[in-house]
KOLLONU-190564 format. One record per residue (C-alpha): residue number from 1; z, y, x. Coordinates in steps of 0.2 Angstrom, whole numbers, plus 5000, padded with zeros to 4 digits. Layout:
 num    Z    Y    X
 NUM    Z    Y    X
...
***
This chain:
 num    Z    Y    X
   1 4956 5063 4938
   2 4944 5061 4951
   3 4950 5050 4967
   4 4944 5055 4986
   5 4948 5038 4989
   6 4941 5020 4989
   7 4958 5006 4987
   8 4945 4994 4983
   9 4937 4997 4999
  10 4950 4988 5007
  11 4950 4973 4997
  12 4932 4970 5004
  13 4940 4974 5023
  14 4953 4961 5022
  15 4941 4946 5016
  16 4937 4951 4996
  17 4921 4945 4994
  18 4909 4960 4989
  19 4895 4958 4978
  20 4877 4967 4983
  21 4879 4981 4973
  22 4863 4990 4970
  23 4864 5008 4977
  24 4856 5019 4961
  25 4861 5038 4969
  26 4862 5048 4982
  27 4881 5052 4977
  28 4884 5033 4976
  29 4881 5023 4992
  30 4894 5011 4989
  31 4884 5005 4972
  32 4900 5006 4962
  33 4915 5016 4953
  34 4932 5008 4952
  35 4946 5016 4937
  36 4963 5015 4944
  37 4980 5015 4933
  38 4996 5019 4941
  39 5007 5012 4929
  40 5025 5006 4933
  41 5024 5012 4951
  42 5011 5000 4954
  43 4992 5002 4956
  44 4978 4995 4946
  45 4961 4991 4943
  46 4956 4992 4928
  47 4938 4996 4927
  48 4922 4994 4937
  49 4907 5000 4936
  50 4891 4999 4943
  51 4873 4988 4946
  52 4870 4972 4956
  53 4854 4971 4967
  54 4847 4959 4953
  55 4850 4974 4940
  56 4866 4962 4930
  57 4879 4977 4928
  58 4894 4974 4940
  59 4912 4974 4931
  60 4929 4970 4935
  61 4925 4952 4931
  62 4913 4951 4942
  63 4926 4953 4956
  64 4939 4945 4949
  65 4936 4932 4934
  66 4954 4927 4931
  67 4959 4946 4928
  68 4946 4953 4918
  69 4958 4969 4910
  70 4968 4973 4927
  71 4971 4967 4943
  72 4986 4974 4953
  73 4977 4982 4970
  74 4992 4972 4982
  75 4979 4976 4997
  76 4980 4994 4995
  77 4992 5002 5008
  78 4988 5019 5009
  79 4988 5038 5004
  80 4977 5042 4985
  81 4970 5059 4988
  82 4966 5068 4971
  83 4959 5084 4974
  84 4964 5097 4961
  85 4961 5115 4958
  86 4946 5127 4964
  87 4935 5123 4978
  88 4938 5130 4995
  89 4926 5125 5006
  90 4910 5113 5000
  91 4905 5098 5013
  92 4891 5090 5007
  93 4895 5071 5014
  94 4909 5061 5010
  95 4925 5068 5004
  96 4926 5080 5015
  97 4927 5097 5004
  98 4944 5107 5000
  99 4952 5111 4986
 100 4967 5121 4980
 101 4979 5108 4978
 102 4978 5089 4984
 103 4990 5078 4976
 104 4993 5065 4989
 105 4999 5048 4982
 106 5006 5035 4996
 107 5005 5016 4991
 108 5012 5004 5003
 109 5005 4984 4995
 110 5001 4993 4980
 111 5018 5000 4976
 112 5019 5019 4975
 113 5031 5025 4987
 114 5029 5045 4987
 115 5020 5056 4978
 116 5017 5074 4988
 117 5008 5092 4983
 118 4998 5099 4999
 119 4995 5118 4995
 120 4976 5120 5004
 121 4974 5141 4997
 122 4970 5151 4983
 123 4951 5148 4977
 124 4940 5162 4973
 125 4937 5167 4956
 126 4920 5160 4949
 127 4924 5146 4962
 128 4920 5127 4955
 129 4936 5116 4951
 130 4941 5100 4954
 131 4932 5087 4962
 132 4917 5079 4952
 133 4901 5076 4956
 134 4889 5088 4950
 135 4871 5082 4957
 136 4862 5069 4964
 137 4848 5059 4968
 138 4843 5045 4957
 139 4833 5028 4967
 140 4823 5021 4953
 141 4825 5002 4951
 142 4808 4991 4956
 143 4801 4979 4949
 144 4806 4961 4952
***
């Protein structure tokens, strides 16, 4: 499922060195894309993708080399929006749009501590679903 939410975003806030990710995209400013396992009531990292600005691919060990698998995401306190369902009305910036249906998980250290169904409407027939991204603009790498 796709994630209107950056966890990782707040390691770098409260002093988790972050890497000079290479921004390839339009749809990608951040230069990276985390995958997140809730397993156990807790929230992890488990993957990471993405470019440096010297071109070396970016992975979870090259934020954290003592957990190259997982890495429990204690930093994160916080509500995981997934989007789900049609789409009800399209911003083009950020994570704005709207959706059917947003399942709202709330993470306090890491720890899930509620989970929630907001009820947004009833999407069109025809009308996209769920959040993904559909199009964007590619930066081509120079030459070094």
């Amino acid at each position: 499922m796709a994630m209107c939410t950056t966890p990782l975003a707040y390691y770098f806030e409260f002093g988790g060195t972050r890497p000079a990710f290479a921004q390839q995209s339009s749809a990608l400013w951040r230069g990276y894309v985390g995958t997140w396992e809730v397993r156990d009531a807790r929230l992890y990292l488990i993957g990471l993708s993405g470019s440096l600005e010297d071109g070396t691919p970016a992975t979870l060990r090259t934020l954290f080399p003592d957990f190259p698998d997982r890495v429990f995401a204690h930093w994160f306190s916080g509500i995981a929006r997934i989007p789900q369902g049609k789409l009800l009305e399209y911003v083009h910036m950020g994570y704005g749009s709207k959706y059917e249906r947003d399942l709202l998980l709330s993470f306090e250290k890491g720890v899930l501590q509620e989970t929630q169904i907001r009820v947004n409407g009833v999407g069109a027939d025809g009308a996209p679903e769920n959040y993904d991204v559909a199009a964007f603009t590619t930066f081509p790498r120079q030459a070094r």
